[in-house]
mmCIF file of the N, C-alpha and C atoms, coordinates in Angstrom:
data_MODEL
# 
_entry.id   MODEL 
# 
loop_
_atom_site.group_PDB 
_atom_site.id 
_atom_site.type_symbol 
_atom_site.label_atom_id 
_atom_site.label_alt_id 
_atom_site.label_comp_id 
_atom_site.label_asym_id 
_atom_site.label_entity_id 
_atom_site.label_seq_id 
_atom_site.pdbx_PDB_ins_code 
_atom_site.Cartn_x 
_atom_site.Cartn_y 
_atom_site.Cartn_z 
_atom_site.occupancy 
_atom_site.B_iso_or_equiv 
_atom_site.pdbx_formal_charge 
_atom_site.auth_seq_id 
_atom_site.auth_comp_id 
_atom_site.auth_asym_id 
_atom_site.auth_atom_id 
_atom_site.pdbx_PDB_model_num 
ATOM 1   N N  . UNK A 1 1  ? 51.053 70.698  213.423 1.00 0.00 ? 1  UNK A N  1 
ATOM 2   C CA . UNK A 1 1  ? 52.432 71.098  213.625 1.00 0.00 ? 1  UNK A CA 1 
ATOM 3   C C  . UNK A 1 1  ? 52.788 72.272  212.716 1.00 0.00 ? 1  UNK A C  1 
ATOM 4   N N  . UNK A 1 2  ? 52.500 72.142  211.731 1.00 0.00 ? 2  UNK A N  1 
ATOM 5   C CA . UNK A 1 2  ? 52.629 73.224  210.284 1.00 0.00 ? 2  UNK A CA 1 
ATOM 6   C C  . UNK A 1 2  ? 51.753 74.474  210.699 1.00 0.00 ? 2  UNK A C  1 
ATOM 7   N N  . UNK A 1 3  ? 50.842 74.836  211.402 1.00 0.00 ? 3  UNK A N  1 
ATOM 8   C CA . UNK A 1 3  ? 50.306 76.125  212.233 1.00 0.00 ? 3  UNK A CA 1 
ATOM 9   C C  . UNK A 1 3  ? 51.231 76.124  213.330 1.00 0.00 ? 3  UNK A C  1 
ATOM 10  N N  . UNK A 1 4  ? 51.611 75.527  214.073 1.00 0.00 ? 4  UNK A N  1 
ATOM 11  C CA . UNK A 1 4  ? 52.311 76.223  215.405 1.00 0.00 ? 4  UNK A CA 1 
ATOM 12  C C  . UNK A 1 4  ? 54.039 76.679  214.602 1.00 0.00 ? 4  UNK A C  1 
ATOM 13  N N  . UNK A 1 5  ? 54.422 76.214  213.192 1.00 0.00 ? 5  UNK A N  1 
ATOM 14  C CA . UNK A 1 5  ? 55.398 76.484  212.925 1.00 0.00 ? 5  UNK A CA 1 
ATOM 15  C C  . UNK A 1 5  ? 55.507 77.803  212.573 1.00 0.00 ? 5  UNK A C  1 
ATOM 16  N N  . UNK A 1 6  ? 54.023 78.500  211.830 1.00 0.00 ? 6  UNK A N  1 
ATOM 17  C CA . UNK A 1 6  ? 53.597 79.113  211.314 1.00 0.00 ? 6  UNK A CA 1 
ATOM 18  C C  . UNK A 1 6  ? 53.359 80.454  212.364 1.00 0.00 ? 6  UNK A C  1 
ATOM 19  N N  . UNK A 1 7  ? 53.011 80.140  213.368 1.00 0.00 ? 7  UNK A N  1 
ATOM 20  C CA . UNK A 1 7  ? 52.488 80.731  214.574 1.00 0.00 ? 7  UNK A CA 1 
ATOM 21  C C  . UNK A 1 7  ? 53.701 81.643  215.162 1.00 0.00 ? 7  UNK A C  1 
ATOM 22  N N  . UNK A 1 8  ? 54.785 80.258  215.042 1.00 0.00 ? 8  UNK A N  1 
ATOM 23  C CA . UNK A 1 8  ? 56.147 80.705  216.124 1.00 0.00 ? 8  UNK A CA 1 
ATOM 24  C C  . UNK A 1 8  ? 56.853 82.052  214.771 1.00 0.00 ? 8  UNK A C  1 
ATOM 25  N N  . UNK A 1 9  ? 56.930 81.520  213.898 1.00 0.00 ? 9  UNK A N  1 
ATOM 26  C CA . UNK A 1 9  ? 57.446 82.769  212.802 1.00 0.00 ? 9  UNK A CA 1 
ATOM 27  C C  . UNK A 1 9  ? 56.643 84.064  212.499 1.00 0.00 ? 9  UNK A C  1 
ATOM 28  N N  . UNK A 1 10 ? 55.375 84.069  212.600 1.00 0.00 ? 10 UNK A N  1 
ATOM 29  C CA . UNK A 1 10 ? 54.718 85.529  213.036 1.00 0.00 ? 10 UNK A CA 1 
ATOM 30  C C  . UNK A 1 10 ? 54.943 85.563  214.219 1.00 0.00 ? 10 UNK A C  1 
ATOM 31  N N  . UNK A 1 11 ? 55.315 85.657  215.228 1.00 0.00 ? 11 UNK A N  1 
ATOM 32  C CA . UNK A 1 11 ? 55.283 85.850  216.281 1.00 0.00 ? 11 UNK A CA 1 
ATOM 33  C C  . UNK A 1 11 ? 56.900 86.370  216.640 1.00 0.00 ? 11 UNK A C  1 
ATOM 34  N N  . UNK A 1 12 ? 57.877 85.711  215.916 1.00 0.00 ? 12 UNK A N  1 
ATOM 35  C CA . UNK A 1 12 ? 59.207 86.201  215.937 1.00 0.00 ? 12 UNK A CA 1 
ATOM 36  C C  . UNK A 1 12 ? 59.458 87.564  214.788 1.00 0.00 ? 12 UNK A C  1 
ATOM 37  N N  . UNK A 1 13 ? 58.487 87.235  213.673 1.00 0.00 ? 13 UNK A N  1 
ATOM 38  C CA . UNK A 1 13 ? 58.642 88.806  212.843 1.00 0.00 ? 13 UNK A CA 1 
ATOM 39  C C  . UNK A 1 13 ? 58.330 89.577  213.591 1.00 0.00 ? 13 UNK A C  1 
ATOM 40  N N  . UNK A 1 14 ? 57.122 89.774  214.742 1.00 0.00 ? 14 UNK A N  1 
ATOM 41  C CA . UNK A 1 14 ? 56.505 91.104  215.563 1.00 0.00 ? 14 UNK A CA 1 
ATOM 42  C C  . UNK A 1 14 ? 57.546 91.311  216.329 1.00 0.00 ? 14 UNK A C  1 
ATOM 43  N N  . UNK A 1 15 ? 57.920 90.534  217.474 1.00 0.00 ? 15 UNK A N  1 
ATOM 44  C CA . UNK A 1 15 ? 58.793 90.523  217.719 1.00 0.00 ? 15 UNK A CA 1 
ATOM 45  C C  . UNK A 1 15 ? 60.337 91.366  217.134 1.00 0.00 ? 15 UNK A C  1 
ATOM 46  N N  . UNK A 1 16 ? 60.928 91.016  216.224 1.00 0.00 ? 16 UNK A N  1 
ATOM 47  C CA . UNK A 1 16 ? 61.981 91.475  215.313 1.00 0.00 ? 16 UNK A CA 1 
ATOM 48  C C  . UNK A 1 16 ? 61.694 93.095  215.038 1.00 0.00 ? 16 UNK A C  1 
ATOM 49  N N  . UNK A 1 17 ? 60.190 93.141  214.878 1.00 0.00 ? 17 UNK A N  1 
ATOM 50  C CA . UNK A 1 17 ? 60.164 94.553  214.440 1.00 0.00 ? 17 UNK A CA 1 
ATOM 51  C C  . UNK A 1 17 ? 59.869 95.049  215.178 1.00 0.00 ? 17 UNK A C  1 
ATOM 52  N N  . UNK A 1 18 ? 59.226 94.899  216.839 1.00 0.00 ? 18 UNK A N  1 
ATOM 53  C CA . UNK A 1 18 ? 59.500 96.182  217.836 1.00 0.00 ? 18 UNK A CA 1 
ATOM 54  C C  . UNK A 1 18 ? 60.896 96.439  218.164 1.00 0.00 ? 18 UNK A C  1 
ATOM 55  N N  . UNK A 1 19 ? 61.862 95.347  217.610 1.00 0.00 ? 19 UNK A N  1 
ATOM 56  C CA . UNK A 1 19 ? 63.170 95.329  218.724 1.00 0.00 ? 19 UNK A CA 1 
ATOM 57  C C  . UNK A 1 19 ? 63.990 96.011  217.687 1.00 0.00 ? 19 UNK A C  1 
ATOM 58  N N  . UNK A 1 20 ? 63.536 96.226  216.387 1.00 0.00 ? 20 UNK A N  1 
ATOM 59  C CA . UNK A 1 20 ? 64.235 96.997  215.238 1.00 0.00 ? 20 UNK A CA 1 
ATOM 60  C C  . UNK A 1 20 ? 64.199 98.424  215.253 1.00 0.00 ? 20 UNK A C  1 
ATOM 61  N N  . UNK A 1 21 ? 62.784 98.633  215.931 1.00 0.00 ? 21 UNK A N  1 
ATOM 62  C CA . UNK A 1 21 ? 61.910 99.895  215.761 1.00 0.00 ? 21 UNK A CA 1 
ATOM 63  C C  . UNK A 1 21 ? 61.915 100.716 216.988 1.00 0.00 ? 21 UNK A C  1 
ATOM 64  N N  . UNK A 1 22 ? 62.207 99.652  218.164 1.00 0.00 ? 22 UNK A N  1 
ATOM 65  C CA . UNK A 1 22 ? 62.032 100.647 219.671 1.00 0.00 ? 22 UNK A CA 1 
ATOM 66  C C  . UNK A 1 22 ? 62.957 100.603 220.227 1.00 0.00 ? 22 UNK A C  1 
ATOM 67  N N  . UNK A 1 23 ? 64.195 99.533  220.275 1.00 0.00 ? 23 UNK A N  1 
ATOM 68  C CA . UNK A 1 23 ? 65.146 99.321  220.910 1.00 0.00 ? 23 UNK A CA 1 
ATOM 69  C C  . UNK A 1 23 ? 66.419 99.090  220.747 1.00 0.00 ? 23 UNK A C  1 
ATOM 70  N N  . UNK A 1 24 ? 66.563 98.372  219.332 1.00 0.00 ? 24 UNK A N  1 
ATOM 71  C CA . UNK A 1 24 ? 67.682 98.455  218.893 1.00 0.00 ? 24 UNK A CA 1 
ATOM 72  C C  . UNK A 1 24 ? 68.753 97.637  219.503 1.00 0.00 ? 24 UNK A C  1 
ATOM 73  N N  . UNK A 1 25 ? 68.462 96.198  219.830 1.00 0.00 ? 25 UNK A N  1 
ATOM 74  C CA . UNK A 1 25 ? 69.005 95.836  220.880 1.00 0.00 ? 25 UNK A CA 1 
ATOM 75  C C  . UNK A 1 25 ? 70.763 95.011  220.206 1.00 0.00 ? 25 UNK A C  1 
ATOM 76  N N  . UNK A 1 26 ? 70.502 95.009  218.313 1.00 0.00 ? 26 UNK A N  1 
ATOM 77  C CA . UNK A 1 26 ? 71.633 94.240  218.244 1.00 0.00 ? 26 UNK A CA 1 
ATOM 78  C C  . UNK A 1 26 ? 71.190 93.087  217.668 1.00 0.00 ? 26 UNK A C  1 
ATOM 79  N N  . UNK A 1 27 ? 72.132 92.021  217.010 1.00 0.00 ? 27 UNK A N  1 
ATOM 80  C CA . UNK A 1 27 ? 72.448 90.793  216.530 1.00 0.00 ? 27 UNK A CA 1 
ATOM 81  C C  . UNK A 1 27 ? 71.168 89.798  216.218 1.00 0.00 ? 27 UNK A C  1 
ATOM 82  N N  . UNK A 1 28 ? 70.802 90.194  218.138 1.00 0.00 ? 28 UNK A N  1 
ATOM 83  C CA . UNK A 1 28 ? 69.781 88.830  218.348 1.00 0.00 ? 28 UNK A CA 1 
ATOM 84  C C  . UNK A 1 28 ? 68.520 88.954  217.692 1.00 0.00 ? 28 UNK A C  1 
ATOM 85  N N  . UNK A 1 29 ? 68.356 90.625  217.598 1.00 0.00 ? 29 UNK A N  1 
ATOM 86  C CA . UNK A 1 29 ? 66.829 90.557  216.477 1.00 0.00 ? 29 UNK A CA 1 
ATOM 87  C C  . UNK A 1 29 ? 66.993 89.897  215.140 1.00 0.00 ? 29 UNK A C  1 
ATOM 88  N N  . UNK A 1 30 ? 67.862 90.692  214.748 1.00 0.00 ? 30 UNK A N  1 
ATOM 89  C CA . UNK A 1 30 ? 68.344 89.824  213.295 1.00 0.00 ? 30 UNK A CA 1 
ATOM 90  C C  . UNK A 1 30 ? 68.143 88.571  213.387 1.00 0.00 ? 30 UNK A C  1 
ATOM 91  N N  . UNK A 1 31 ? 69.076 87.878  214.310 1.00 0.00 ? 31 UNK A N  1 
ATOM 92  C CA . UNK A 1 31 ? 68.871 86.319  214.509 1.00 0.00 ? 31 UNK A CA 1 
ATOM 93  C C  . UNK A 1 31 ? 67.473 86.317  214.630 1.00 0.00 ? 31 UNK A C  1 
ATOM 94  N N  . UNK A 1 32 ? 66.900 86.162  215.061 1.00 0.00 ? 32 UNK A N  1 
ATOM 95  C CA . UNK A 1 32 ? 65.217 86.065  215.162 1.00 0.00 ? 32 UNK A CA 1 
ATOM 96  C C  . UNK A 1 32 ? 64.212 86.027  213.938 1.00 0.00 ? 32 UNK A C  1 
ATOM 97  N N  . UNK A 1 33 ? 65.065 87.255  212.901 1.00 0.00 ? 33 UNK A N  1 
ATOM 98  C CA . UNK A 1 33 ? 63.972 87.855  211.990 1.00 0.00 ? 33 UNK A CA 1 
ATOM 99  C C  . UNK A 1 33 ? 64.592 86.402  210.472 1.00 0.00 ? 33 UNK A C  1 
ATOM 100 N N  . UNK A 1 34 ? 65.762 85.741  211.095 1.00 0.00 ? 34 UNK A N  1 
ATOM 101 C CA . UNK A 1 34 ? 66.507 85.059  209.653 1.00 0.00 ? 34 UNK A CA 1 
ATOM 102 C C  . UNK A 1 34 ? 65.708 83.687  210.141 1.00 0.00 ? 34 UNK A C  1 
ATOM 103 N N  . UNK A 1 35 ? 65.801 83.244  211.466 1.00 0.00 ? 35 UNK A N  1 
ATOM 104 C CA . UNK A 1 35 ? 64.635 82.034  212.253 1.00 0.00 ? 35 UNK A CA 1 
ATOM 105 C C  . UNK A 1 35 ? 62.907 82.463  211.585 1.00 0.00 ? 35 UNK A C  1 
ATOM 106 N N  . UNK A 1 36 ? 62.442 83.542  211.937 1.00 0.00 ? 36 UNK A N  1 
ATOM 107 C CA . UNK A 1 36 ? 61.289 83.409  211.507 1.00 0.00 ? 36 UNK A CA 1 
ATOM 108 C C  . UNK A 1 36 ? 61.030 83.601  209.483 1.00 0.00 ? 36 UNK A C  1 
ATOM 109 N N  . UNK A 1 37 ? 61.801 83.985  208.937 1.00 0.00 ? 37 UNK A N  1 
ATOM 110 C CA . UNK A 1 37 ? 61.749 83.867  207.503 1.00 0.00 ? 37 UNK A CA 1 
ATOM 111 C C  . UNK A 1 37 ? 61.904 82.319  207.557 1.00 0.00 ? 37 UNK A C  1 
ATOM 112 N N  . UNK A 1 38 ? 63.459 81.269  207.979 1.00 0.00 ? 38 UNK A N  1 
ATOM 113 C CA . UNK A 1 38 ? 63.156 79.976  207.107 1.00 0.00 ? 38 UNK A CA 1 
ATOM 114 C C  . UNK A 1 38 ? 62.345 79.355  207.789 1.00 0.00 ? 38 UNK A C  1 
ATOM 115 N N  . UNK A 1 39 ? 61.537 79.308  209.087 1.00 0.00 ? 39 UNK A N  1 
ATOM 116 C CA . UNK A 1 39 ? 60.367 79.049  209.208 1.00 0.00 ? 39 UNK A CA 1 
ATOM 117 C C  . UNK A 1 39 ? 58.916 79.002  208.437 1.00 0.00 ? 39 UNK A C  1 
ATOM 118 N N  . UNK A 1 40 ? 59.118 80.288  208.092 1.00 0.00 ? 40 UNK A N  1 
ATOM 119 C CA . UNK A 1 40 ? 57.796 80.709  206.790 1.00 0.00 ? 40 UNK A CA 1 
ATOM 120 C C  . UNK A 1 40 ? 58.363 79.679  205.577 1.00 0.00 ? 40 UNK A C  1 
ATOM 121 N N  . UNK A 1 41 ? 59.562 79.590  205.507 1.00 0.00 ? 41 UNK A N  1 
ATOM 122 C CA . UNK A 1 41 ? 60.001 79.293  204.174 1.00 0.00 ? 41 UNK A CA 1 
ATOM 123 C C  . UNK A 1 41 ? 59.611 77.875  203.708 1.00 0.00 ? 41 UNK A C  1 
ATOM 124 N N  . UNK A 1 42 ? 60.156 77.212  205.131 1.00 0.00 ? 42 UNK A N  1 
ATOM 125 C CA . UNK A 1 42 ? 59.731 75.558  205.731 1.00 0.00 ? 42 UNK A CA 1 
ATOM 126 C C  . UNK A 1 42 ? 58.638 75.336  205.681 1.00 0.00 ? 42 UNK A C  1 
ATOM 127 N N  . UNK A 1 43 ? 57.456 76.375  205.931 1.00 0.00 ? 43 UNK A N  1 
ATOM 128 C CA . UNK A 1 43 ? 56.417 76.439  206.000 1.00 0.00 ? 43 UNK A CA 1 
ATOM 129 C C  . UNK A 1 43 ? 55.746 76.049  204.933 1.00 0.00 ? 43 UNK A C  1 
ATOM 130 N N  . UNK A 1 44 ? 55.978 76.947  203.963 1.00 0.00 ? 44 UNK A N  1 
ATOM 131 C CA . UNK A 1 44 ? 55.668 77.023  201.992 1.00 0.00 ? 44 UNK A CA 1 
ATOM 132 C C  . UNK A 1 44 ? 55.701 75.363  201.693 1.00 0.00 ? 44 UNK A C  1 
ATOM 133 N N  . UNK A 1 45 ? 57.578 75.354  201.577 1.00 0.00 ? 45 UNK A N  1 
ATOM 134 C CA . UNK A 1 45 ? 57.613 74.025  201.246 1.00 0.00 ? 45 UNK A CA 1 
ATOM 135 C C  . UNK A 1 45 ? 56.851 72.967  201.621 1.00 0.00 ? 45 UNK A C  1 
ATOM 136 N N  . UNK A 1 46 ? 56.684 72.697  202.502 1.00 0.00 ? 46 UNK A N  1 
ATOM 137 C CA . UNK A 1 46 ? 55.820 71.790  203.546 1.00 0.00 ? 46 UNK A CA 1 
ATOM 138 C C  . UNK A 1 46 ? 54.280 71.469  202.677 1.00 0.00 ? 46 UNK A C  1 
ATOM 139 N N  . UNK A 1 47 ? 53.733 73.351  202.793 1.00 0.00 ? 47 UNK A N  1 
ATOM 140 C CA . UNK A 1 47 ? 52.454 72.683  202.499 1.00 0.00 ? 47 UNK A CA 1 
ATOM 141 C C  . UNK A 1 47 ? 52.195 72.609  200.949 1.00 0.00 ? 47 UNK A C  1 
ATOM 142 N N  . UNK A 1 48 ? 53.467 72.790  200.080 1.00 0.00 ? 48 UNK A N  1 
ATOM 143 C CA . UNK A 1 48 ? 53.248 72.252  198.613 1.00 0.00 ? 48 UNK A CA 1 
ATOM 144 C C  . UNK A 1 48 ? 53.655 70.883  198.524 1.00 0.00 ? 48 UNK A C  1 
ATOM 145 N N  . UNK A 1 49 ? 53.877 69.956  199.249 1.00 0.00 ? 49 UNK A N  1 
ATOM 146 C CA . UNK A 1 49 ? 54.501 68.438  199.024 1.00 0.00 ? 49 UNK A CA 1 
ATOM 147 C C  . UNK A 1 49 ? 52.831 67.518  199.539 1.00 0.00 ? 49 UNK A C  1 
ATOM 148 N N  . UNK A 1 50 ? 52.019 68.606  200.884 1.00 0.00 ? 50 UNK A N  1 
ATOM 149 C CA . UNK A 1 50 ? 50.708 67.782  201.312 1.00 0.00 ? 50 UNK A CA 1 
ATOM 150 C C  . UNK A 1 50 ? 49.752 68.278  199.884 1.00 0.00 ? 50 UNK A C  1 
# 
C-alpha cells in the first residue's frame, strides 16, 4: 500500500509540473502538487513507525 501511495504522489508531482510549465491551467495543479507533497509526507511518516 505504502508504494502505490508513493507511486500516486510521483505521479501527481509530474503531473503538477507539466500543467505549471505548459499550460497553466489554474488552482487544480496546485491542488494536486499540495495532495502529492502530504502523500510523500504520509509516506516518510509511515515508513519510520515500520
Amino acid at each position: 500500500m505504502s508504494n502505490l501511495l508513493y507511486t500516486v504522489a510521483v505521479i501527481l508531482i509530474i503531473f503538477w509540473a507539466i500543467g505549471f510549465f505548459a499550460f497553466s491551467v489554474g488552482g487544480i495543479i496546485h491542488i494536486l502538487l499540495i495532495i502529492a507533497v502530504i502523500a510523500v509526507i504520509l509516506r516518510l511518516i509511515q515508513g519510520r513507525r515500520l
